[in-house]
C-alpha positions as CSV (number, residue, x, y, z in Angstrom):
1,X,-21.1,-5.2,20.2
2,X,-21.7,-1.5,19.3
3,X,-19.8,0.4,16.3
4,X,-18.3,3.3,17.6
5,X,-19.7,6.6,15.4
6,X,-17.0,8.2,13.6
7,X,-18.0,11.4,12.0
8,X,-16.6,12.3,8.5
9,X,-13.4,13.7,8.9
10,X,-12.8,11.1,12.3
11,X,-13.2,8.4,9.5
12,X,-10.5,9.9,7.1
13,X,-8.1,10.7,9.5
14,X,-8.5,6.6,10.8
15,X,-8.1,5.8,7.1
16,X,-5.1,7.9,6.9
17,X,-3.5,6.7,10.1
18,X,-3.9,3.3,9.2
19,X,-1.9,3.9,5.6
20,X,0.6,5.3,7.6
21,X,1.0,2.9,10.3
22,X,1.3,0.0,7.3
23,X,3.4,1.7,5.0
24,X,6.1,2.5,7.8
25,X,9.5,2.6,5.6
26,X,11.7,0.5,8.1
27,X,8.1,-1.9,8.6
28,X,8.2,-2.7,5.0
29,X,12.2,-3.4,4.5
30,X,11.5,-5.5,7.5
31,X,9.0,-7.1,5.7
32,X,10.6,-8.0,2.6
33,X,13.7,-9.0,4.3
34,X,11.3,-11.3,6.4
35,X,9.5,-12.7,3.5
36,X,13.4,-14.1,2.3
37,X,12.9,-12.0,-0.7
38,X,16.1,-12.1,-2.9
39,X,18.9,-9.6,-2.5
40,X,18.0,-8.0,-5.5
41,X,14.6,-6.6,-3.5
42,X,16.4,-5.9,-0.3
43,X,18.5,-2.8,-1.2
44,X,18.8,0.3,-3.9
45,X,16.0,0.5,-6.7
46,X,14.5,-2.7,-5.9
47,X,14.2,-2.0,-2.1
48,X,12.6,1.1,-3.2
49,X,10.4,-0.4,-5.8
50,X,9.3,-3.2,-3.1
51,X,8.3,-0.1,-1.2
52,X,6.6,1.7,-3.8
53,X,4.7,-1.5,-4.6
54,X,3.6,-2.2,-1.1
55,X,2.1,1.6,-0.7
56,X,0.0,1.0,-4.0
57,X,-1.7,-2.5,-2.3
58,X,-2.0,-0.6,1.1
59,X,-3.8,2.3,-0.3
60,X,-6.2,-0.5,-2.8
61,X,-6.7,-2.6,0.7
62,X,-7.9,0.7,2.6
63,X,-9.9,1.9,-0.3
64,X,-11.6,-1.3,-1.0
65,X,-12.3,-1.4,2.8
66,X,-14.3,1.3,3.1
67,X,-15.9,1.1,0.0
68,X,-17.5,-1.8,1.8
69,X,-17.7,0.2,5.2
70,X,-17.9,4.0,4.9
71,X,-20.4,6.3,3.0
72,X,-18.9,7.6,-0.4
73,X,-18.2,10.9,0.9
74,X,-15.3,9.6,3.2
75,X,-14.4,7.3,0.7
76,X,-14.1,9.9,-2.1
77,X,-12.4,12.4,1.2
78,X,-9.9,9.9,2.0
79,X,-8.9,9.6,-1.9
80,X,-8.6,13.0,-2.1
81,X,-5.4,12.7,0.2
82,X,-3.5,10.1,-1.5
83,X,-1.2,13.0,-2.9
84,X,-0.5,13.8,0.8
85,X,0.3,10.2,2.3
86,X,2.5,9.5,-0.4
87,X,4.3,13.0,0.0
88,X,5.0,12.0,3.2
89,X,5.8,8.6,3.2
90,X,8.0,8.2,-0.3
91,X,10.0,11.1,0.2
92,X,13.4,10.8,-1.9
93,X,15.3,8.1,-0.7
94,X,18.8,6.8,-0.6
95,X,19.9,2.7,-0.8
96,X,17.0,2.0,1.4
97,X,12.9,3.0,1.6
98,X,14.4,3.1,4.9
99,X,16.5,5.6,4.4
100,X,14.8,8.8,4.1
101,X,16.0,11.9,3.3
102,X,14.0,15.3,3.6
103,X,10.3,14.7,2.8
104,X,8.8,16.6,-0.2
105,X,6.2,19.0,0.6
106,X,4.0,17.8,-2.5
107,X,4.2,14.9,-4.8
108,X,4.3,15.7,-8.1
109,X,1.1,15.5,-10.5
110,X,2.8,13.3,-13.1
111,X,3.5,10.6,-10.3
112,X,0.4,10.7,-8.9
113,X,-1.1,9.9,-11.7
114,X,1.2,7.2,-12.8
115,X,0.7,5.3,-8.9
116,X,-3.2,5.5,-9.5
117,X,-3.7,4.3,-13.4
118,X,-0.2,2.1,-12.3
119,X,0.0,0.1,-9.3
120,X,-3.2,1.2,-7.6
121,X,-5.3,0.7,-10.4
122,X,-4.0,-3.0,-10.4
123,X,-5.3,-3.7,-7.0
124,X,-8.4,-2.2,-6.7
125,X,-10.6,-4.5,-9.3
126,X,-9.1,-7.2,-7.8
127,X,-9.5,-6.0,-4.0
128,X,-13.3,-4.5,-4.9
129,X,-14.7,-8.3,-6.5
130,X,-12.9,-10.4,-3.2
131,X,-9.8,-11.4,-5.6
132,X,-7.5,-10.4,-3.1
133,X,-5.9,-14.2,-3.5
134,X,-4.4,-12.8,-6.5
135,X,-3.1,-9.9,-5.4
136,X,0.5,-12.0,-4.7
137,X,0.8,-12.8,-7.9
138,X,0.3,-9.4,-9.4
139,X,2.9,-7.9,-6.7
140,X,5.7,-10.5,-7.5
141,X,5.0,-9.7,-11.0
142,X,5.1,-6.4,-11.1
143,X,8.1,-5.9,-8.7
144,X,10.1,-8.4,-10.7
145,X,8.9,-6.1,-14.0
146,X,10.0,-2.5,-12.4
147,X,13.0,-3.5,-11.0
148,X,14.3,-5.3,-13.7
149,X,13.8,-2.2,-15.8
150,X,15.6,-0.1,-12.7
151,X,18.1,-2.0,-12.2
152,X,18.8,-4.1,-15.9
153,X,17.5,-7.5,-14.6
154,X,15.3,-9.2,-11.5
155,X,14.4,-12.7,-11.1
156,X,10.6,-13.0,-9.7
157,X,10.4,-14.3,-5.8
158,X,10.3,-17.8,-5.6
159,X,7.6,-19.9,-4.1
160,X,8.4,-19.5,-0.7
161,X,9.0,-15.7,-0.3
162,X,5.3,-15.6,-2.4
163,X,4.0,-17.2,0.3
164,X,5.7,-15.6,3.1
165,X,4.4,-12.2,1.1
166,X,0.7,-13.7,0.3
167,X,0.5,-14.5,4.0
168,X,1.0,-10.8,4.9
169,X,-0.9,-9.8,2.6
170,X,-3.8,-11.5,3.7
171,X,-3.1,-10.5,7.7
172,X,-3.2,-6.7,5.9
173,X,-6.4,-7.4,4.3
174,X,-8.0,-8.8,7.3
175,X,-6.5,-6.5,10.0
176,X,-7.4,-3.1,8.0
177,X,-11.0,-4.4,6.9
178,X,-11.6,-5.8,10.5
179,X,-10.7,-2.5,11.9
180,X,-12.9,-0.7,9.4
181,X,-15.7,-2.8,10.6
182,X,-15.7,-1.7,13.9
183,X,-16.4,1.7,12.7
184,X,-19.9,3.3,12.1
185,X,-18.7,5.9,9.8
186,X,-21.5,9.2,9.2
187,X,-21.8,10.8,6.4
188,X,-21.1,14.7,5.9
C-alpha cells in the first residue's frame, strides 16, 4: 500500500487536527467518567486537571509520532503551534473541561512554558525510548499530585480505573502513530 505525500504544511495541519480531534473537552470528561475515575476527577479543578493532563500526553503522543514519521521541519512546525492548540482547546473553564467559556485568543507565555518543562516534558522521554507502558503511571501520579494541591487532597485512581486509563492510552498511542504512518510527509 502506498503513503499518501503530504507536503509540509498538509502534515502540520494533520498533526494539528488530530490534537484537536483527541483532546475534545466533552471526549475527555467522557473519558474519565468511563475509566470509573473517582468523583474527585470528574468535576471542578480535578475535572480540569484530568483535562489538562490528557492534552500534555496527546501533544507527547503526536510529537513522538512524527518524530518517528515526519522530517524535522514539520516536526519542529507542528511544535511551534502548541501555543495555539492549547489557546483553543483550554480556554477558561467553569465546573467542567466541558464547560467552556469564551476561548482566549493567546495562551499566556508563563503557561506555556510551565505545560512543556511540566507535563509534556514528562511524556516525551518516555514516549521517544517506546516507555509508553509507563506513561499510566505517571498520569495517575501526577493528576492525584495537582489536584490534591487544587483542591486540598486526591486519592490516586485505583487499579481498575488505571487500567481502564492505560487501555486508552494505548488505543491513543496506536491510533495516532498508525495514522501517522500512512503518511509520506515532504520536507519544506
Amino acid at each position: 500500500m502506498s503513503k499518501k505525500q503530504l507536503s509540509a504544511a498538509q502534515g502540520v495541519e494533520v498533526a494539528c487536527i488530530l490534537f484537536t480531534l483527541n483532546t475534545d473537552p466533552e471526549g475527555m470528561v467522557r473519558l474519565a467518567h468511563s475509566a470509573l475515575l473517582p468523583p474527585a476527577y470528574l468535576e471542578g479543578p480535578g475535572a480540569i486537571r484530568f483535562c489538562a493532563e490528557w492534552r500534555a500526553f496527546t501533544h507527547a503522543v503526536i510529537t513522538a509520532g512524527l518524530m518517528q514519521h515526519a522530517p524535522n521541519s514539520v516536526l519542529m512546525a507542528y511544535l511551534r503551534q502548541t501555543g495555539n492548540l492549547l489557546s483553543r482547546t483550554s480556554a477558561p473553564l467553569n465546573e467542567e473541561c466541558g464547560q467552556a467559556a469564551e476561548h482566549q485568543e493567546t495562551i499566556a507565555p508563563e503557561e506555556l512554558e510551565s505545560f512543556v518543562d511540566g507535563p509534556f516534558a514528562g511524556y516525551m522521554p518516555l514516549l521517544a525510548q517506546g516507555q509508553q507502558a509507563r506513561c499510566p503511571d505517571l498520569f495517575c501520579q501526577r493528576l492525584a499530585s495537582e489536584t490534591a494541591r487544587a483542591k486540598g487532597e486526591a486519592s490516586p485512581p485505583d487499579d481498575q480505573s488505571k487500567a481502564r486509563l492505560a487501555a486508552t492510552m494505548a488505543m491513543l498511542v496506536s491510533a495516532v502513530w498508525d495514522k501517522l504512518e500512512n503518511y509520506e510527509f515532504l520536507a519544506d
